[in-house]
Residue, then its C-alpha position, 0 to 999 in steps of 0.5 A: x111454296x112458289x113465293x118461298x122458292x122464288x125469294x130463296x133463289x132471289x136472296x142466294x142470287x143477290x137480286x131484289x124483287x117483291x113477292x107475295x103469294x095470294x090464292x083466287x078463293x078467299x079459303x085459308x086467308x090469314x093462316x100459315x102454309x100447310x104443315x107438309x108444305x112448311x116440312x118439305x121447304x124445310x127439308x130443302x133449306x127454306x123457311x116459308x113459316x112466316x107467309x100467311x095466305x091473302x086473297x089476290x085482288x085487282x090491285x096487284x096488277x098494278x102492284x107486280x109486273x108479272x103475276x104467276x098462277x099454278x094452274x089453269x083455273x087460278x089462271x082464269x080467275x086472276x085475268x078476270x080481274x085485270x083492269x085492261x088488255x095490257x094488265x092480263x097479259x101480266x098473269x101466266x101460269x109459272x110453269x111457263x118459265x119451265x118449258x122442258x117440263x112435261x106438266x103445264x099446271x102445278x098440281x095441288x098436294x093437299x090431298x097427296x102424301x108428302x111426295x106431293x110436295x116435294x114433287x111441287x117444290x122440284x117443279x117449283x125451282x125449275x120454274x123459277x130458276x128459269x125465270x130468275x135468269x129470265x130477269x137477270x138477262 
């Protein structure tokens, strides 16, 4: 959901950049997004059918300059793969971008109703729209 908010923001702000959204587990590689995720970013005007769920691997330190976990746990699992000091430094918990937010971590709707998502994606466009006019200045 993350990538698919960040590149709609992106494209409506008219600002290039790369994205690509990967989990720490190797569960769900190759699949789509879960069907509430697809129906809640629908309902919002954005498509997300064509993501399909990859592994995060070492290589996207040097392939991105900032890397954004949702919660504290992928958070640790990514810097474990950072090939130095300087490239850790790079993984933060996107909920960063959103100070005024009371939640640090993006809590996972799997086990939730379709409220669930829709909550992520609202915390999910304060993230990036923040980060958005981070990038922009």
């Amino acid at each position: 959901m993350a990538e698919g908010v960040l590149r709609h923001l992106a494209r409506e702000r008219g600002i290039a950049i790369e994205t690509d959204s990967a989990g720490t587990g190797d569960y769900h590689v190759g699949e789509a997004p879960d069907r509430r995720a697809q129906a809640a970013m629908r309902r919002n005007g954005i498509d997300i059918s064509d993501l399909r769920a990859r592994q995060f691997v070492a290589t996207d330190f040097d392939r991105f300059d900032l890397l954004c976990a949702m919660d504290a746990d992928n958070l640790r699992n990514m810097r474990r793969l950072a090939p130095s000091p300087c490239a850790r430094c790079k993984a933060v918990l996107i909920m960063d971008h959103a100070a005024d937010h009371p939640l640090r971590e993006v809590p996972d709707p799997y086990y939730g109703g379709d409220n669930d998502f829709d909550d992520v994606h609202d915390m999910l466009m304060e993230a990036c729209t923040n980060l958005l006019d981070h990038v922009q200045r």
